[in-house]
C-alpha positions as CSV (number, residue, x, y, z in Angstrom):
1,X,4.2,-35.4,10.0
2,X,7.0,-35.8,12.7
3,X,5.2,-37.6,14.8
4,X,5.0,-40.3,11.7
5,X,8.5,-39.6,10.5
6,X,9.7,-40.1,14.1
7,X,7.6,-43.6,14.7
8,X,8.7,-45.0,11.4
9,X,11.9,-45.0,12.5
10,X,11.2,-46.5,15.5
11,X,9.5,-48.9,13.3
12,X,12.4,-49.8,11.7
13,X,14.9,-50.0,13.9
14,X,12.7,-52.4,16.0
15,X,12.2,-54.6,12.8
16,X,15.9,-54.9,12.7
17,X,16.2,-55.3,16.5
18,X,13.5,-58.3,17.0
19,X,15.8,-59.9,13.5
20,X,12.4,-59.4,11.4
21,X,14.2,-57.7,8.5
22,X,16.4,-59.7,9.2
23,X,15.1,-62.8,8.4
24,X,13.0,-61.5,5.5
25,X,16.0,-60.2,3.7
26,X,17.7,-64.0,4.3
27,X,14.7,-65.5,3.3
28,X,14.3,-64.1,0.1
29,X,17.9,-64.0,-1.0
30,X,18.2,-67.7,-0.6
31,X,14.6,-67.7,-3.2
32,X,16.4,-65.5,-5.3
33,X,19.4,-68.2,-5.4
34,X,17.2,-70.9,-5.8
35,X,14.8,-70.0,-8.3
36,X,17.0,-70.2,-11.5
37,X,19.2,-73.1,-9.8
38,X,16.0,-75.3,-9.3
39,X,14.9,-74.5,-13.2
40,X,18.4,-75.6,-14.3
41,X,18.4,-78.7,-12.3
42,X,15.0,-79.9,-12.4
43,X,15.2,-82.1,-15.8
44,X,18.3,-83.6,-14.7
45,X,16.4,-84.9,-11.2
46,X,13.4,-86.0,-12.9
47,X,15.7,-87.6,-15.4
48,X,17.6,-89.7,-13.1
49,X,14.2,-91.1,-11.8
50,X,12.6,-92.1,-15.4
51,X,14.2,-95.2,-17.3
52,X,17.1,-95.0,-19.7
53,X,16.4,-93.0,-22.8
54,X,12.9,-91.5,-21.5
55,X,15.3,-88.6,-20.3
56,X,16.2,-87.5,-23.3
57,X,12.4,-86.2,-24.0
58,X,12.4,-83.9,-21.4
59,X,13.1,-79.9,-22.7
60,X,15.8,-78.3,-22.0
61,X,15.2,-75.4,-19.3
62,X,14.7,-71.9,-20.2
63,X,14.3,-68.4,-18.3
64,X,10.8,-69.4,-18.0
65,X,11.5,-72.3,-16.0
66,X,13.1,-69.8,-13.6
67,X,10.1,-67.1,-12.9
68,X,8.3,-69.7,-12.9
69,X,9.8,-70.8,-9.7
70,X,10.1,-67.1,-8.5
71,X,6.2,-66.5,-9.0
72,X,5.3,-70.1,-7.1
73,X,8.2,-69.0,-4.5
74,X,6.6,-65.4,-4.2
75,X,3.4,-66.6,-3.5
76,X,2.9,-69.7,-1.7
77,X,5.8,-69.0,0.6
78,X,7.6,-65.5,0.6
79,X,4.2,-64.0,0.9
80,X,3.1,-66.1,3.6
81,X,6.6,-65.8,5.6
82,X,5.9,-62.2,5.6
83,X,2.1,-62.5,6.9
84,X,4.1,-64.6,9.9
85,X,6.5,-62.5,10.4
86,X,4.4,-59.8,10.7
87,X,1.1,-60.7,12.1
88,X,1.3,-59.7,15.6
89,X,2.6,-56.0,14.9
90,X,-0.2,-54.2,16.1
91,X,-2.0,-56.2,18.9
92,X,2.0,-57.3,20.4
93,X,2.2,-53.5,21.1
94,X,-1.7,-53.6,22.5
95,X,-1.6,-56.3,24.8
96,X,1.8,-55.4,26.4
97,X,0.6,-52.0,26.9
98,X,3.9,-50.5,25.3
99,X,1.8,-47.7,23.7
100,X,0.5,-46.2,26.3
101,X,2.8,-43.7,27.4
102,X,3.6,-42.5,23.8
103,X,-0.4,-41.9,23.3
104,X,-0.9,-40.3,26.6
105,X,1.8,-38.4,25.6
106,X,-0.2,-36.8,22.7
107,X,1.1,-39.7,20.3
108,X,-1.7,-39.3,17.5
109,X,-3.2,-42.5,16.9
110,X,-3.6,-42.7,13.1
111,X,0.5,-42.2,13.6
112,X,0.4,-45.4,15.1
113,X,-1.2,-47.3,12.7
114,X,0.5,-45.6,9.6
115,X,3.6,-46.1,10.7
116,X,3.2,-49.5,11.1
117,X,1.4,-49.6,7.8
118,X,4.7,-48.1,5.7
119,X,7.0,-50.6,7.5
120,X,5.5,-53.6,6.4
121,X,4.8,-52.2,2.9
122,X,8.9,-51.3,3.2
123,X,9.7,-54.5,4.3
124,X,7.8,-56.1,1.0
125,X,9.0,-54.1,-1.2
126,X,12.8,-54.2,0.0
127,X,12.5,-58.1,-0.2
128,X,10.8,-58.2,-3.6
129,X,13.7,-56.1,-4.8
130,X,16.5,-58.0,-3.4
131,X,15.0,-61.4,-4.8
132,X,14.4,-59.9,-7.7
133,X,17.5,-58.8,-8.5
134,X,19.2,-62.1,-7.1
135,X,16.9,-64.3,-9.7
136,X,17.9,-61.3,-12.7
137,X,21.2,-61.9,-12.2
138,X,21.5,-65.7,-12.2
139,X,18.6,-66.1,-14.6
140,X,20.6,-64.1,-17.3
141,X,23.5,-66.1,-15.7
142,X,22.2,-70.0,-16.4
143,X,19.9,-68.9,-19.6
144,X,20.5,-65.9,-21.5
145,X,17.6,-66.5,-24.0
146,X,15.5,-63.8,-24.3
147,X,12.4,-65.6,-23.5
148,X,11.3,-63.0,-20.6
149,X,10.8,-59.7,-22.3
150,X,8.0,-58.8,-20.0
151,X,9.0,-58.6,-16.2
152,X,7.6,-55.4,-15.3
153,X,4.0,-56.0,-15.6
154,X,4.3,-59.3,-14.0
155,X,6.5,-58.1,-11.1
156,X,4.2,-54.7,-10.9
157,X,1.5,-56.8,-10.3
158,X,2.6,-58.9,-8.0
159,X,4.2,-56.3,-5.9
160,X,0.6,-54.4,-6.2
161,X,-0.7,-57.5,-4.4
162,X,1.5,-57.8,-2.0
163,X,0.9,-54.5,-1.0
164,X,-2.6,-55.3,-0.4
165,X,-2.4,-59.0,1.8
166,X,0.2,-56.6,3.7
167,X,-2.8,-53.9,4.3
168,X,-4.8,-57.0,5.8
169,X,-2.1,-58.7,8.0
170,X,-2.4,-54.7,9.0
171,X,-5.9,-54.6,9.5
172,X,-6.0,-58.3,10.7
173,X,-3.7,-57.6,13.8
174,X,-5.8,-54.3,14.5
175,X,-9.0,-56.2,15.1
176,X,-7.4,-59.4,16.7
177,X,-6.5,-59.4,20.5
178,X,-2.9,-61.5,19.7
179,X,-1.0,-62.6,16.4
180,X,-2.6,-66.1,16.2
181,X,-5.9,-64.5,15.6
182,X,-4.5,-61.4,12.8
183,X,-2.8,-65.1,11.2
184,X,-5.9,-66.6,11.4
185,X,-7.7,-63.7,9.6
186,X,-5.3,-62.8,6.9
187,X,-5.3,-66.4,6.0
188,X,-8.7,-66.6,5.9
189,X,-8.5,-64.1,3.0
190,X,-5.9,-65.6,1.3
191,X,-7.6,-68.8,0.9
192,X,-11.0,-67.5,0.3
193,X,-9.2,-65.1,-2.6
194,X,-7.9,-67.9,-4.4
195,X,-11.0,-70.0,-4.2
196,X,-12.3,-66.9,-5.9
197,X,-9.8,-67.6,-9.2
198,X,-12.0,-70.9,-9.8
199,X,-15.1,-68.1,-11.2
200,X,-12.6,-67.4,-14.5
201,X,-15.7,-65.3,-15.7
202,X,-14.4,-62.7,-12.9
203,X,-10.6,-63.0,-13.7
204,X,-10.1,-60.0,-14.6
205,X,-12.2,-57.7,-12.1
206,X,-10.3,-60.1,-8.9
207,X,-7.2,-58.7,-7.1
208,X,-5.8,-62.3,-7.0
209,X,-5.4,-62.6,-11.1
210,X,-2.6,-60.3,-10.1
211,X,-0.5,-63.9,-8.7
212,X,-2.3,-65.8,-10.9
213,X,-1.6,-64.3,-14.5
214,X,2.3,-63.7,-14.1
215,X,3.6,-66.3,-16.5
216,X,0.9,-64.7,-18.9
217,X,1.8,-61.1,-18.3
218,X,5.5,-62.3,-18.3
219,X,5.2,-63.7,-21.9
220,X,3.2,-60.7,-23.4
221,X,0.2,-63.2,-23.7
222,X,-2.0,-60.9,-21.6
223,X,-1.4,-57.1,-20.6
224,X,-1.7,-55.9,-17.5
225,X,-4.2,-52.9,-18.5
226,X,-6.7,-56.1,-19.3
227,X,-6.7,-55.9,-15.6
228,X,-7.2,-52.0,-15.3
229,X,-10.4,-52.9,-12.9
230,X,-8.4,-55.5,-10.8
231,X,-5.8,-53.2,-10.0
232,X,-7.7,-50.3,-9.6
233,X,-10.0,-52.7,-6.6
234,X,-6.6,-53.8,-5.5
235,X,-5.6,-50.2,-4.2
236,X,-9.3,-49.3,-3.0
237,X,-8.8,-53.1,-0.7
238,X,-6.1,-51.3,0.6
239,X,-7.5,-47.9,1.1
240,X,-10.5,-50.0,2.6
241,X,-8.1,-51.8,4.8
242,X,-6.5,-48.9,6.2
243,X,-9.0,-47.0,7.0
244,X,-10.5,-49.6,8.9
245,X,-7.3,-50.5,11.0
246,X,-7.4,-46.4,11.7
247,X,-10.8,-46.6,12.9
248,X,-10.7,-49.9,15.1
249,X,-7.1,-48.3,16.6
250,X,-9.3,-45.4,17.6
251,X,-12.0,-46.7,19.4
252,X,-9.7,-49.2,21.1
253,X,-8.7,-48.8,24.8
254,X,-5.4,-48.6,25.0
């Protein structure tokens, strides 16, 4: 348990060293500014491209309008800036042979892996928060209607997710000999997930309703315990994905 406390905060402080937090934290601040700004001006720029008077149909913005942009922000680009950020973190360390002399040292392998595990769980969380937060505060700001009773369900599960595409960036630079490769194979899983989200007959058994029900769990039109067996394959992805990144560390030659 040293050993892991020790390398995690190696972990970190080479996160903040190479600018990676960094970045991430910058990133998602500037979605958290954006995503109630763009809901209040939308209307007005598609208003000023229709004719005169065909404005004036368009509805007036709403809290909605702004987790809407925070869920489309989360998912097709926060997630994926993460996933490049991070996709290299295990076979960087592998083919620069900067481990060896920490594991010939007595370094314990599963350390290695953990450890690098928990920081980019960290680093997801910590950026979830701080957009969060940024889009509560300007949401209530710009609309103080009332409209989004349910955040906790909708952010749960899409901070469960997140938890598990970070497993397989994980997993994905474990097996690959260089970031391009991890990249290519977390990808691979993202796109094949939400491929799977055209069977709606499996919606609520597929870890990827998680981002694809939020403006329904965020409304109270579905509950998140209708996706009891999603979540609960969610976490055993992620067990699944760890365990493999432990064994493929340990058999490789380092």
């Amino acid at each position: 348990m040293n050993q892991l406390m020790i390398l995690i905060k190696k972990e970190f402080i080479e996160s903040i060293k190479t600018k990676r937090f960094l970045i991430a934290e910058i990133i998602f601040v500037l979605f958290g500014l954006m995503n109630p700004l763009l809901a209040k001006l939308m209307p007005k720029i598609i208003g000023s491209t229709l004719p005169k008077g065909a404005s004036a149909a368009i509805p007036a913005p709403t809290s909605l309008d702004s987790w809407t942009q925070f869920f489309k922000n989360m998912t097709q680009l926060g997630l994926i800036i993460l996933v490049i950020l991070f996709c290299d973190i295990v076979s960087h360390e592998l083919a620069n042979g900067y481990l060896i002399n920490f594991l010939t040292k007595g370094l314990s392998r599963w350390v290695v892996v953990l450890s690098k595990q928990l920081l980019v769980w960290f680093v997801w969380t910590i950026s979830l928060i701080t957009t969060f937060l940024v889009t509560v505060g300007y949401t209530n700001y710009y609309f103080n209607d009332h409209l989004s009773r349910h955040l906790f369900p909708a952010v749960f599960a899409l901070w469960l997710f997140g938890l598990l595409l970070m497993t397989v960036v994980v997993t994905g630079s474990t097996v690959s000999a260089n970031g391009m490769k991890g990249l290519l194979i977390t990808g691979a899983f993202y796109a094949l997930g939400m491929f799977s989200t055209v069977f709606t007959g499996f919606k609520k058994i597929n870890p990827f309703s998680l981002i694809n029900q939020n403006m329904q769990f965020l409304q109270g039109k579905q509950s998140l315990g209708e996706y009891g067996v999603a979540l609960a394959i969610t976490v055993i992805l992620m067990l699944i994905g760890l365990a493999i990144s432990l064994i493929l560390f340990n058999r490789k030659r380092v």
